[in-house]
N, C-alpha and C positions, 0 to 999 in steps of 0.2 A: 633716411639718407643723411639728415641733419641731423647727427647723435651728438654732437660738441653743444653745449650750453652758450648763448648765446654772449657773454661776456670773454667768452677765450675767443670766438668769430671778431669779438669785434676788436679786441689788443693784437690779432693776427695782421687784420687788413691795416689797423694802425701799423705796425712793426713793417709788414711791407710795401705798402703803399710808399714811401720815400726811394724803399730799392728798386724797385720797377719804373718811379718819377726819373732818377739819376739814371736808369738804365738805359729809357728811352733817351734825355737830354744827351749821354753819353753815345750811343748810337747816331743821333743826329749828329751831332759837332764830329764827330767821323765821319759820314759819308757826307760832309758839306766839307770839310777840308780833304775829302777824295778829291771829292767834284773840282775845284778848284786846284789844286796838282796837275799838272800836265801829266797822262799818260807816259812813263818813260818804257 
């Protein structure tokens, strides 16, 4: 299942680990500035 060499695993999770970090913090700061919107 693990055919990739273990130095391309590990510059992958480097490379995304920040997009997935920014995804979630962007995600939240949206549904906290929903939250805070009154329903119109």
């Amino acid at each position: 299942m693990f055919a990739l060499p273990s130095p391309v695993l590990v510059v992958a999770a480097i490379l995304l680990f920040p997009v997935v970090l920014a995804g979630s913090m962007l995600l939240d700061a949206f549904e906290t500035e929903l939250e805070e919107r009154p329903a119109r």
